[in-house]
C-alpha positions as CSV (number, residue, x, y, z in Angstrom):
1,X,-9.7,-204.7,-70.6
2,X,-12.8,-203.4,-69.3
3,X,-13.6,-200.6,-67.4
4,X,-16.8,-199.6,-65.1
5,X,-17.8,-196.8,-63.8
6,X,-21.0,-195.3,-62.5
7,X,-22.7,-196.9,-65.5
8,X,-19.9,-196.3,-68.2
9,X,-19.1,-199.2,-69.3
10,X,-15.1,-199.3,-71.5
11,X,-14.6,-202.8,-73.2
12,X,-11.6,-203.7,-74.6
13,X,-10.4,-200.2,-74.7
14,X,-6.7,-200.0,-76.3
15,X,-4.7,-198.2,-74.0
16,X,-2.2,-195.6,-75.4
17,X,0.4,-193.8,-72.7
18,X,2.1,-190.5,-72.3
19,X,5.5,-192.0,-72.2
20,X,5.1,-193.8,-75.3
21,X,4.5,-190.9,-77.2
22,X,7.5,-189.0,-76.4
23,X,5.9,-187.3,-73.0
24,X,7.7,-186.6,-70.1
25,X,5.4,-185.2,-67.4
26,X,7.9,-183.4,-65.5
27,X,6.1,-180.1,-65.4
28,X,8.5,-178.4,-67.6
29,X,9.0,-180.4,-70.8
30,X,6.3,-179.3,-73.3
31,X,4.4,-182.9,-73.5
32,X,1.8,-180.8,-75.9
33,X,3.5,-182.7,-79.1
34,X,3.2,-185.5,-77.1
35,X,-0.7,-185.8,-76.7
36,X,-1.3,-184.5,-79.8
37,X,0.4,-187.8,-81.3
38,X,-2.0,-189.9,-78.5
39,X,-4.9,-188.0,-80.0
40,X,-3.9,-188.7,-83.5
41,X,-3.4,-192.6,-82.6
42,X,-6.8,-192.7,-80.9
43,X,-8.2,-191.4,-84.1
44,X,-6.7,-193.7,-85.8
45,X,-8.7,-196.9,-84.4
46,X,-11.9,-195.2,-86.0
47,X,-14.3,-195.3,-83.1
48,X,-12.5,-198.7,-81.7
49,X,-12.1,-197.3,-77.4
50,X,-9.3,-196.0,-77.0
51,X,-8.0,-194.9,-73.4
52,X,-5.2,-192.3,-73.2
53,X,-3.4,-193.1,-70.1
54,X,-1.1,-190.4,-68.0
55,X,1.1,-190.8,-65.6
56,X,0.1,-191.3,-61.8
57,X,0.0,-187.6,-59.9
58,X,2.5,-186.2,-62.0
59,X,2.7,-182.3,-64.0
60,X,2.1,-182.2,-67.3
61,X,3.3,-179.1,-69.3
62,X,1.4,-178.0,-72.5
63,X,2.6,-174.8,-74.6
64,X,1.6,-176.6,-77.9
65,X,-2.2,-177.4,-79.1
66,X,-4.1,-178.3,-82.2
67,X,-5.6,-174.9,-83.0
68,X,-4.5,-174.0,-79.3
69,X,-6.4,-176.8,-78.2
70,X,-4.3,-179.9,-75.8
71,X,-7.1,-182.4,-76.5
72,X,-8.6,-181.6,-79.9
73,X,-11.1,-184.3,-79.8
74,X,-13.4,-183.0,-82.5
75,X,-16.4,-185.8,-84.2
76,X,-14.3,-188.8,-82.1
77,X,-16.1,-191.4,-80.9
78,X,-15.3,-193.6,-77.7
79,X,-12.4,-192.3,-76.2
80,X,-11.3,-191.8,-72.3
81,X,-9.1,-189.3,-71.0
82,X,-7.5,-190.7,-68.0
83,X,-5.1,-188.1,-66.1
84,X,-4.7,-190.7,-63.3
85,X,-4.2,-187.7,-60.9
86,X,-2.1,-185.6,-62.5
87,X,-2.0,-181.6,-63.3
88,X,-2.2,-180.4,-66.6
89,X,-0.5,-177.0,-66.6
90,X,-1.4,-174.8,-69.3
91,X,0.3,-171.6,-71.1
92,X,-2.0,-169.0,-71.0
93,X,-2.6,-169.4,-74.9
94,X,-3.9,-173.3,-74.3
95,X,-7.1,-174.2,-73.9
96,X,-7.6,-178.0,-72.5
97,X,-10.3,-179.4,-74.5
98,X,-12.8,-179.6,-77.8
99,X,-15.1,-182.7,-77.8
100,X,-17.3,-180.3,-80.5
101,X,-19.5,-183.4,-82.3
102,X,-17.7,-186.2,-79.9
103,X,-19.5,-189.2,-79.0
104,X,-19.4,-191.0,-75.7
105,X,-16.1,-189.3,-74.5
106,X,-15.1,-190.0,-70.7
107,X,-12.8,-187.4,-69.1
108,X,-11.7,-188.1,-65.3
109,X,-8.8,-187.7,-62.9
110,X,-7.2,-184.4,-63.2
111,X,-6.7,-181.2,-62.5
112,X,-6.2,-178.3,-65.2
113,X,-4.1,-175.0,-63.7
114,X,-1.9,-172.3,-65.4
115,X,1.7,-171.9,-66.1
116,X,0.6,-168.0,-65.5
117,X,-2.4,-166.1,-62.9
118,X,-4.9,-164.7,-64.4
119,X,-5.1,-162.8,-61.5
120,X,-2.3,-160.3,-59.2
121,X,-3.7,-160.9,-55.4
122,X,-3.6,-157.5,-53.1
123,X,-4.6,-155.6,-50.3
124,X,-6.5,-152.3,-50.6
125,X,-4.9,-150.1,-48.5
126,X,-7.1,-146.8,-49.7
127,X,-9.7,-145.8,-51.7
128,X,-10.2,-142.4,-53.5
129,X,-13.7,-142.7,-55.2
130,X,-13.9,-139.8,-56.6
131,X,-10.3,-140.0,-58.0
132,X,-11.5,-143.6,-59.1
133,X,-8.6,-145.2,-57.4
134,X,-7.6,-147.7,-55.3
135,X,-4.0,-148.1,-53.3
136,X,-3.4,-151.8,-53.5
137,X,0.1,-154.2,-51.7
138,X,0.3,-157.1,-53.7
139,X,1.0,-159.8,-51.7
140,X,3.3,-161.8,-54.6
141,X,6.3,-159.4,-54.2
142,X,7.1,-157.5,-57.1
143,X,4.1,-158.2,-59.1
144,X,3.1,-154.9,-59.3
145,X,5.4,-155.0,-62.2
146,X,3.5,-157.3,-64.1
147,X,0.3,-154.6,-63.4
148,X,-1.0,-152.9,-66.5
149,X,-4.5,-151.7,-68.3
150,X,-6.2,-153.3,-71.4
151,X,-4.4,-155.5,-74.1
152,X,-7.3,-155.4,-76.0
153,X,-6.1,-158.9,-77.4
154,X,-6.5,-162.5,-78.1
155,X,-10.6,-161.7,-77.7
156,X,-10.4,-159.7,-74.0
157,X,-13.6,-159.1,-74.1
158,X,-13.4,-157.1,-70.5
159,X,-10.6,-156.3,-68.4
160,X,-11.9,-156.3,-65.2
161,X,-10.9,-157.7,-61.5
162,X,-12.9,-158.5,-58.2
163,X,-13.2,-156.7,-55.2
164,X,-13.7,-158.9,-52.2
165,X,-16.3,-156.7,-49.9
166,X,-17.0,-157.5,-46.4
167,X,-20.6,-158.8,-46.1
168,X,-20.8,-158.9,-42.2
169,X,-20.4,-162.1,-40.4
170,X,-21.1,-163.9,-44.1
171,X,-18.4,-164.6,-46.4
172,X,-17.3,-162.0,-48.8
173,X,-19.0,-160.7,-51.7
174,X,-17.3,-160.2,-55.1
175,X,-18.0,-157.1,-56.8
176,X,-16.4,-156.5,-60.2
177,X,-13.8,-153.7,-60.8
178,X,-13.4,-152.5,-64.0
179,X,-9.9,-151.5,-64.3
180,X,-8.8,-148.2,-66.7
181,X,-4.9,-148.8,-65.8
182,X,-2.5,-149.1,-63.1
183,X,0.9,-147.3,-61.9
184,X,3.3,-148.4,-59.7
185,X,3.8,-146.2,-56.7
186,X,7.0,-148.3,-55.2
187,X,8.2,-152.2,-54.3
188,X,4.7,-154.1,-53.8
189,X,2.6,-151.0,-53.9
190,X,0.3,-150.1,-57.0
191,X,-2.8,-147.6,-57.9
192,X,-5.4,-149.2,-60.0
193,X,-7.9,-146.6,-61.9
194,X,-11.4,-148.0,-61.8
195,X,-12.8,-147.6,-65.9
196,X,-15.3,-145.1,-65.3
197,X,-15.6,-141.6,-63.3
198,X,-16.1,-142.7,-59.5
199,X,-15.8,-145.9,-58.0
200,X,-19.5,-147.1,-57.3
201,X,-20.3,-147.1,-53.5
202,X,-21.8,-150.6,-53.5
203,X,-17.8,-151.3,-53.8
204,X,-16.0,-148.4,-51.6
205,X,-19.0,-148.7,-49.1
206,X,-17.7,-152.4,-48.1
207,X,-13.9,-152.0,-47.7
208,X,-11.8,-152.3,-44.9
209,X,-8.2,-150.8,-45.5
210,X,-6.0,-153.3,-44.8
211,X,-8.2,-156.2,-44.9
212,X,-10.1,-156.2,-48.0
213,X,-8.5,-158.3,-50.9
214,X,-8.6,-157.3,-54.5
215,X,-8.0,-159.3,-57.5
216,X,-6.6,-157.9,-60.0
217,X,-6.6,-158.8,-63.9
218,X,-3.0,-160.1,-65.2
219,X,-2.6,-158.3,-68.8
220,X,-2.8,-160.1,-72.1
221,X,-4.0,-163.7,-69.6
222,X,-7.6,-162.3,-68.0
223,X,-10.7,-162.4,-69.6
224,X,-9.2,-163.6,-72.7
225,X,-11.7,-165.6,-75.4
226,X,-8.9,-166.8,-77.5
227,X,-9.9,-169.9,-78.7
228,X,-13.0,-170.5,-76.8
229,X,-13.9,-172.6,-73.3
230,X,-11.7,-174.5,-71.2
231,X,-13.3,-177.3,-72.0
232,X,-15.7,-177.0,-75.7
233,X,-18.8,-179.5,-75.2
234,X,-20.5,-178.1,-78.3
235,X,-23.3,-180.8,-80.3
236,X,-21.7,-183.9,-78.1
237,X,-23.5,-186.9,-78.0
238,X,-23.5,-188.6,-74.3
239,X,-20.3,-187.9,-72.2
240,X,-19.1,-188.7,-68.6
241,X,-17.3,-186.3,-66.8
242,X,-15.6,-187.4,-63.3
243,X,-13.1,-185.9,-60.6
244,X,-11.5,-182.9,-62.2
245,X,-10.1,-179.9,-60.9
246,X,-10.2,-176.6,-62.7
247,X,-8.0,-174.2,-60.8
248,X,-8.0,-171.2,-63.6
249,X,-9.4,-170.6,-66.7
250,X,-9.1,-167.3,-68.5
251,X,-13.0,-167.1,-70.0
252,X,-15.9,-170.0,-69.7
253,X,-14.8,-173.3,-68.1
254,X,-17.2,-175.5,-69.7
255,X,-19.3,-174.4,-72.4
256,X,-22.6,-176.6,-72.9
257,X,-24.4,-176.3,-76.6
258,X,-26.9,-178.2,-77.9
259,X,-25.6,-182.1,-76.6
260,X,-27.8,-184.7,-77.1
261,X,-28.2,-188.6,-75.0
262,X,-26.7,-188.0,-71.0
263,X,-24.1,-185.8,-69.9
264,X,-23.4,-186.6,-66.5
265,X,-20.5,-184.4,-64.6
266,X,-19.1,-186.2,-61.4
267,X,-17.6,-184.4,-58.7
268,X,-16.6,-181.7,-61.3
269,X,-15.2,-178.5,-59.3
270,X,-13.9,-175.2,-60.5
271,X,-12.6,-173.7,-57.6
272,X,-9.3,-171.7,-56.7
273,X,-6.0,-173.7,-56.3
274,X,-6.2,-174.9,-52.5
275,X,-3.3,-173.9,-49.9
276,X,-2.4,-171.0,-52.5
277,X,-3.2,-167.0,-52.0
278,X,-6.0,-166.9,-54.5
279,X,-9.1,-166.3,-54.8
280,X,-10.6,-166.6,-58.7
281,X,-11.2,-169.8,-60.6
282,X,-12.2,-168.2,-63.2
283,X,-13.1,-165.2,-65.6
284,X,-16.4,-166.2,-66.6
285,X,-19.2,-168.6,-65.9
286,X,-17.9,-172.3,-64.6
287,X,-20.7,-173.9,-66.4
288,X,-22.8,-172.6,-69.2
289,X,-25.3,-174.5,-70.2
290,X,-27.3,-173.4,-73.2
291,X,-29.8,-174.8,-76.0
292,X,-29.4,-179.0,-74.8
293,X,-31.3,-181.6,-75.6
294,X,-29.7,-184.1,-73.6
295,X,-30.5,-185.2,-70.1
296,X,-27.8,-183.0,-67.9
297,X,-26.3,-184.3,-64.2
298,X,-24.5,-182.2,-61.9
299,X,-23.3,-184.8,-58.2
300,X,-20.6,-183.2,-56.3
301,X,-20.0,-180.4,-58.2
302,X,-18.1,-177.2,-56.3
303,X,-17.9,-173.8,-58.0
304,X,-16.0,-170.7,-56.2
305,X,-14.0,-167.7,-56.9
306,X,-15.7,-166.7,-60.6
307,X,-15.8,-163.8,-62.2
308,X,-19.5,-164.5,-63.6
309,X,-21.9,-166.9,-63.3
310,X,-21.5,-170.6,-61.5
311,X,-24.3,-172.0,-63.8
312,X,-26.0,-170.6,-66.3
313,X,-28.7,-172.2,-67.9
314,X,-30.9,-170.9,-71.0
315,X,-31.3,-171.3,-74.7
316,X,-30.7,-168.3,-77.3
317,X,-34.3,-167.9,-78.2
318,X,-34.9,-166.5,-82.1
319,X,-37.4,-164.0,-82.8
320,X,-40.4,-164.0,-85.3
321,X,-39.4,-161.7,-88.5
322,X,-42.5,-162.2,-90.5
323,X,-45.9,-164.2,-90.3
324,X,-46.9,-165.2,-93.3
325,X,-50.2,-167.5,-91.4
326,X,-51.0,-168.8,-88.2
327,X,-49.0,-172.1,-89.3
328,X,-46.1,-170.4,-91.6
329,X,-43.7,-167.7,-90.4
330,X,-40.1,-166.4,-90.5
331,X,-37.9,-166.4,-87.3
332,X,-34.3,-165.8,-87.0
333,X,-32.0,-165.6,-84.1
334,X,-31.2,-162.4,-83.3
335,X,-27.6,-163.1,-81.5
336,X,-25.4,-165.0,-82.7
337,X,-23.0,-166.0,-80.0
338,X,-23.8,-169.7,-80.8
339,X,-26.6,-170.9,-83.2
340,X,-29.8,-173.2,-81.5
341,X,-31.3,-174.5,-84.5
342,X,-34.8,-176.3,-84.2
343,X,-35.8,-179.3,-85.5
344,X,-38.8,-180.9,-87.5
345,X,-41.1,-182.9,-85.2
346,X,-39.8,-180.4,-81.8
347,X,-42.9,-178.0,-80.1
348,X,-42.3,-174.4,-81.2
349,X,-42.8,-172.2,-78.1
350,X,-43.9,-168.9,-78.5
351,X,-43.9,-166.2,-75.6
352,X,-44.0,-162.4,-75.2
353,X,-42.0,-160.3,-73.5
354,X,-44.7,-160.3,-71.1
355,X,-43.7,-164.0,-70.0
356,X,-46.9,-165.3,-70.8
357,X,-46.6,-167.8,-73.6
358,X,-48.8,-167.3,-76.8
359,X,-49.0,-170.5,-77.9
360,X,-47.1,-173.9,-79.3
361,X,-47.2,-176.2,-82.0
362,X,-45.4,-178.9,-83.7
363,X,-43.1,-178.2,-86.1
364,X,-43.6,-179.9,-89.9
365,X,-41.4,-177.6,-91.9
366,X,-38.0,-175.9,-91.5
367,X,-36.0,-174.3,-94.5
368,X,-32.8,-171.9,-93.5
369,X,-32.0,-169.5,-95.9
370,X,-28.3,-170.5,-97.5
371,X,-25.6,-167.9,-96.7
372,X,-24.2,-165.5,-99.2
373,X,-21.3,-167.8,-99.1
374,X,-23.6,-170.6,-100.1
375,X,-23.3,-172.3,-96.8
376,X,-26.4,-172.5,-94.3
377,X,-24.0,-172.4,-91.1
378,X,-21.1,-170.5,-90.5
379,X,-18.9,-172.6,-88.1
380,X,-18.7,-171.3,-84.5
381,X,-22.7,-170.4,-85.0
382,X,-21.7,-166.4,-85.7
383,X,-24.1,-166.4,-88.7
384,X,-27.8,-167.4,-87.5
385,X,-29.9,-167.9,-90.4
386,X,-33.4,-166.9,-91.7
387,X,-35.9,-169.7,-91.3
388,X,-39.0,-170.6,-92.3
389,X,-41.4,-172.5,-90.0
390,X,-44.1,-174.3,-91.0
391,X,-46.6,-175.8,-87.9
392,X,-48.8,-178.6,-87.9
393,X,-52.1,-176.3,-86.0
394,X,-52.4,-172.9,-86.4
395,X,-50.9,-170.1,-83.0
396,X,-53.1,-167.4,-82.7
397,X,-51.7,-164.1,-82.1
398,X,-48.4,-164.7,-83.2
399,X,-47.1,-161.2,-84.2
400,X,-43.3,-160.2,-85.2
401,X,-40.9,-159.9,-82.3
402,X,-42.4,-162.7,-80.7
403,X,-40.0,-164.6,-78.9
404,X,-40.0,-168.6,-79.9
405,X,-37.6,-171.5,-79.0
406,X,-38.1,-175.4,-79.1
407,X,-39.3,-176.9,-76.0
408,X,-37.1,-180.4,-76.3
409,X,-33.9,-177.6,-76.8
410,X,-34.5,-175.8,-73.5
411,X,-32.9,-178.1,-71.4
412,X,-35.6,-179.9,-70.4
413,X,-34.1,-182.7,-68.2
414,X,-31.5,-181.3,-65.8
415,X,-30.5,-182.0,-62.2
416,X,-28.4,-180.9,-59.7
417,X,-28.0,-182.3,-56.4
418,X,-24.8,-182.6,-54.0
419,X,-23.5,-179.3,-55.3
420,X,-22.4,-176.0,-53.7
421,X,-21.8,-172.7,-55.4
422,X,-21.0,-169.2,-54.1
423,X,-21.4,-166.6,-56.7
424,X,-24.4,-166.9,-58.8
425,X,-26.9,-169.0,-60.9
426,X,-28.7,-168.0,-63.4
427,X,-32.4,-170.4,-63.5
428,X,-33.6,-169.5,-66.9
429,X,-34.7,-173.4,-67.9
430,X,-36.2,-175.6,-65.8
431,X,-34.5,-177.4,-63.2
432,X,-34.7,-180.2,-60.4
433,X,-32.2,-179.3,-57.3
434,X,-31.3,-181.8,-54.6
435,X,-29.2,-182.0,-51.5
436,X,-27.2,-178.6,-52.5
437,X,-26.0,-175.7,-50.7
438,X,-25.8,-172.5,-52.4
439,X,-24.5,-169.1,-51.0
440,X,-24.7,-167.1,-53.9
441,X,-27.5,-165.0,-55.5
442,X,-30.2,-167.5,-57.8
443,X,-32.3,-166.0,-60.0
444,X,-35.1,-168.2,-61.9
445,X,-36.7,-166.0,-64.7
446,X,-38.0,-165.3,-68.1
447,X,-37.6,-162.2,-70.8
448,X,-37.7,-158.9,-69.1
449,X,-40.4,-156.1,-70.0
450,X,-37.6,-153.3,-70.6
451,X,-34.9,-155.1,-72.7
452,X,-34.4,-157.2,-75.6
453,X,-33.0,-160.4,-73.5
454,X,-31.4,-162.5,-76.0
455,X,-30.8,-165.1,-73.3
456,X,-34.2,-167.3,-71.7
457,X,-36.7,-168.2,-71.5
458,X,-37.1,-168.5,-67.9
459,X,-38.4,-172.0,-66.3
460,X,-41.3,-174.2,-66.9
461,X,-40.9,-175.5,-63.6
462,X,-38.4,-175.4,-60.5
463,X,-38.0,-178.3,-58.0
464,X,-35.7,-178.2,-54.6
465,X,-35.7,-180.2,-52.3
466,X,-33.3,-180.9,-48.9
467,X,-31.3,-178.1,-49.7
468,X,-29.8,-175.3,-47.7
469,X,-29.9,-171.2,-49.4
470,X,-27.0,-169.1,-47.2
471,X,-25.9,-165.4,-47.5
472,X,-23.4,-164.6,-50.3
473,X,-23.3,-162.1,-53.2
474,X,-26.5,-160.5,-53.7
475,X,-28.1,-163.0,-52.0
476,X,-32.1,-164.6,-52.1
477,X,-34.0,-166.6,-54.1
478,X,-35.6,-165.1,-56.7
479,X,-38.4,-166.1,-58.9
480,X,-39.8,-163.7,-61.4
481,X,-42.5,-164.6,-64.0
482,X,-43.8,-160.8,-64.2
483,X,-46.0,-160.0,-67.1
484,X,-49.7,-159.2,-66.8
485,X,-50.9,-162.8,-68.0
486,X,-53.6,-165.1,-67.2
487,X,-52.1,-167.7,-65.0
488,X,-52.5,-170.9,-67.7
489,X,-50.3,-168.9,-70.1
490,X,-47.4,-167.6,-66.9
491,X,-44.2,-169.3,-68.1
492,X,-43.4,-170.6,-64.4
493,X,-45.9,-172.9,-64.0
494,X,-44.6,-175.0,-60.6
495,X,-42.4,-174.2,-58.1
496,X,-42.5,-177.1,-55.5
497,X,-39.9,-176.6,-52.2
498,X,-39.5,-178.9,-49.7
499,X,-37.6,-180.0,-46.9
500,X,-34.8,-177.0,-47.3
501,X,-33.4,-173.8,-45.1
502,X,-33.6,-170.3,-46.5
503,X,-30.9,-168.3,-44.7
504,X,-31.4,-165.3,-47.3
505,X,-34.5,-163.6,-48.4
506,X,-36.8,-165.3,-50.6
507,X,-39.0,-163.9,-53.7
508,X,-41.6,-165.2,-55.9
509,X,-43.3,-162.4,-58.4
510,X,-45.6,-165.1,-60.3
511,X,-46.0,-168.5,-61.0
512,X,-48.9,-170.2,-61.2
513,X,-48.6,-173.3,-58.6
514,X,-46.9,-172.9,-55.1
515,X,-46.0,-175.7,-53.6
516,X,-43.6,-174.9,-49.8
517,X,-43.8,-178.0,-48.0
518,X,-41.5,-178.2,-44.0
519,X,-39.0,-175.4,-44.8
520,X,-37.2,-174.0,-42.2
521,X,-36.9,-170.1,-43.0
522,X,-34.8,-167.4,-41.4
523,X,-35.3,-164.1,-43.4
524,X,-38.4,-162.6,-45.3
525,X,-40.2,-164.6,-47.8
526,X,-42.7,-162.6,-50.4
527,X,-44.9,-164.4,-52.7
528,X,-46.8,-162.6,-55.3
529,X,-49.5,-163.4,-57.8
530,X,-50.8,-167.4,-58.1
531,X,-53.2,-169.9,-59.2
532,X,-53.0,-172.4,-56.1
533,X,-50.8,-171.7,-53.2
534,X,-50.0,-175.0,-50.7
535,X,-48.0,-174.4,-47.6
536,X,-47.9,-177.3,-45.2
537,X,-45.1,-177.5,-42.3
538,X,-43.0,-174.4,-42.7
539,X,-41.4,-172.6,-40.1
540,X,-39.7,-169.5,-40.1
541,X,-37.2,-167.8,-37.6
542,X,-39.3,-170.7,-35.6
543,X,-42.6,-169.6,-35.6
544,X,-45.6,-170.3,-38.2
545,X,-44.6,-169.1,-41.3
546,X,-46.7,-166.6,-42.9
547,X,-45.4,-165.0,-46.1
548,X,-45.7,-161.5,-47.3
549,X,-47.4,-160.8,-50.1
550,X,-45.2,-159.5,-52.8
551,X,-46.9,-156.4,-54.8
């Protein structure tokens, strides 16, 4: 048998199916056993291609996973997970998958939802701000007895819900809700406490009694870490993702470390469950994208109803501890959500928190400091270790706290085109944007002057073209460079925009090439400190465009 598909290529992949494992797909039978005995056979034909085969449009039930996880896919090579349509239904402890050190996996055809909301859908029907409470009817009868406060469980890292504020004639804007704990006031009715001493009035400012829709976070399922993503897509080596459906997932959907080769993801959406009541996805961010080496695709991909980001892209930068010469110093990463190690023969990239960059050089030498364990790694990346860099020409200025990262680890080749998104997107690596539609607040920047960010370093560059920016959630386009630099050493270096629509407000602080070429603008556009500044064609509000200079 042989399989193609927008350039992935399956030969003589041996196909292993549900049924034949014991599985049932009737939406209640727990077919977790099941899949694990598929995974287990697929591992079993040591890198051979396997195909695990489901059942056409059918539910599939999962309350059982290898270290909670339904696919645990771990350092596999050449398997395909083929859902053929079908709905994977999850317990709320289940996570769907872990391709951590896969090779060439190809996931397609499914949809992933919950045996169990994360989230209670209601109406607010008052507000007391100063009593930091809102009336809510939920609109599931009798839910409000599943309300409650914190679990403080299974990893919650926050327990908070989404407030769905009128924004005008736009759609509505999410704004988080931190909830303290609820009581029920009678059938349907509930008060939820806001965690802090007065609702903010960016939230009761833009509710309409009666109207405005809240979700609210189901105890012990909502914002829980347990074992990790939806889908864990750590140190994966190529990989083709294709028509999938995330419908809820109680922290990050995808998580995105350090892949290597070409990850493409096809008409990938995370979105809420269509002709259903809700309105969240999703907890956290739908795709986080963080420390890759590999090329990155994103065609067709839709993201609504999250809790954080759509997209964020960036690489955990380390910091310098100690320079012992222009061409040897100490660095270590100072958080240690996951560990972005850097490799001999990669370009070291140092910048202050200025966003200019000091300097760069290749690296000849790299020696972590072993754990107290004996171990250089801790699994999961929660110990970062002391390094030792040594550099092939010497960086001038390089002083401790210095901010450094590899430049071939930053992301460097990823695209999106044919995408929409509507809450936000973080730009902190460079990016190339095509043919999208985003009504959400973008941000593209580096380090900031008055905190620590842990999270960068902002983008090289930033290319859009033919795509369309409309009023959501905070709204605009926002570059921001900052920093006091000479233009050579400003880590935004090109922004090039063509051919698009700005219906929100758009902001560059700095970069140091401009590029706006037959834009059609509709709100105000500021542009700040550059090098070279090129505007050919643009209209805006349909007059010569003419934008105001951002101090």
């Amino acid at each position: 048998m042989t399989t193609v598909m927008l350039g992935v290529t399956t030969a003589n992949a041996k196909d292993l199916h549900l049924k034949d494992f014991g599985g049932k797909a009737d939406g209640t039978t727990d077919d977790g056993p099941a899949i694990l005995k598929m995974v287990e056979a697929a591992r079993a034909l040591k890198g051979k291609h396997a195909r695990l085969v489901f059942p056409k449009n059918k539910t599939v039930h999962a309350a059982t996973g290898k270290e909670r996880y339904l696919f645990a896919l771990q350092h596999t090579k050449n398997i395909t997970i083929d859902g053929n349509g079908s709905t994977f239904l999850l317990d709320p402890h289940i996570r769907m998958m872990d391709l951590d050190y896969a090779k060439n996996p190809v996931i397609k055809n499914f949809n992933v939802d919950y045996t169990v909301t994360m989230f209670i859908e209601s109406v607010i029907e008052a507000v007391d701000p100063k009593g930091a409470y809102v009336d809510v009817r939920v609109l599931q009868s009798g839910d409000e007895k599943n309300l409650g406060g914190p679990t403080k469980e299974d990893g919650e890292q926050w327990f908070g819900g989404f407030v769905w504020c009128e924004n005008g004639k736009h759609m509505k804007a999410a704004k988080h809700y931190a909830v303290k704990k609820t009581e029920v006031l009678g059938k349907d009715r509930a008060r939820v406490f806001f965690d802090g001493k007065s609702i903010p009035k960016n939230i009761t400012g833009n509710i309409k009694k009666r109207i405005t829709r809240f979700s609210i976070p189901r105890p012990g399922v909502a914002q829980r870490h347990g074992p990790g993503p939806l889908f864990n897509i750590h140190d994966t080596v190529d990989g083709h993702f294709e028509n999938i459906a995330v419908w809820g997932a109680p922290w990050f959907t995808y998580s995105i470390y350090r892949t290597e080769g070409t990850l493409r993801f096809i008409n990938v959406d995370v979105v809420p469950k269509p002709a259903t009541k809700r309105l969240v996805s999703g907890c956290r961010d739908a795709f986080h994208v963080t420390g890759n080496r590999s090329k990155l695709v994103f065609d067709g991909c839709d993201t609504a109803g999250l809790g954080d980001d759509d997209y964020n892209f960036c690489i955990l930068s380390s910091r310098i501890q100690k320079v012992i010469s222009p061409t040897k110093l100490i660095i270590q990463q100072k958080f240690p959500i996951q560990y972005n190690p850097l490799r001999v023969g990669e370009t070291l990239m140092v910048m202050n928190s200025e966003n200019q960059v000091v300097g760069s050089a290749e690296i000849t030498g790299y020696e972590e400091k072993p754990h107290k364990d004996g171990t250089k790694i801790i699994p999961g990346g929660r110990y970062c270790p002391p390094i030792t860099i040594t550099l092939k020409t010497p960086i001038k200025g390089l002083v401790k706290d210095l901010h450094v990262w590899s430049k071939q680890a930053a992301n460097p080749d990823t695209t999106m085109k044919n995408c929409t998104a509507t809450f936000s997107i973080r730009m902190q690596t460079s990016l190339t944007i095509e043919n999208c539609t985003f009504t959400c607040y973008n941000v593209a920047y580096g380090f900031s002057t008055r905190t620590k960010h842990v999270e960068g370093p902002g983008p090289a560059y930033m290319r859009i073209s033919n795509s369309e920016f409309r009023v959501g959630r905070g709204s605009g386009m926002v570059f921001q460079s900052g920093g006091k630099g000479l233009f050579e050493t400003t880590r935004i270096q090109s922004i090039h925009i063509e051919n698009s629509t700005f219906h929100s407000p758009m902001r560059i602080d700095k970069a140091k090439d401009i590029t706006l070429l037959n834009n059609r603008f509709h709100s105000d556009v500021k542009v700040g400190a550059h090098a070279t500044l090129k505007i050919k064609g643009n209209l805006q509000n349909g007059r010569k465009f003419n934008p105001t200079k951002n101090r």
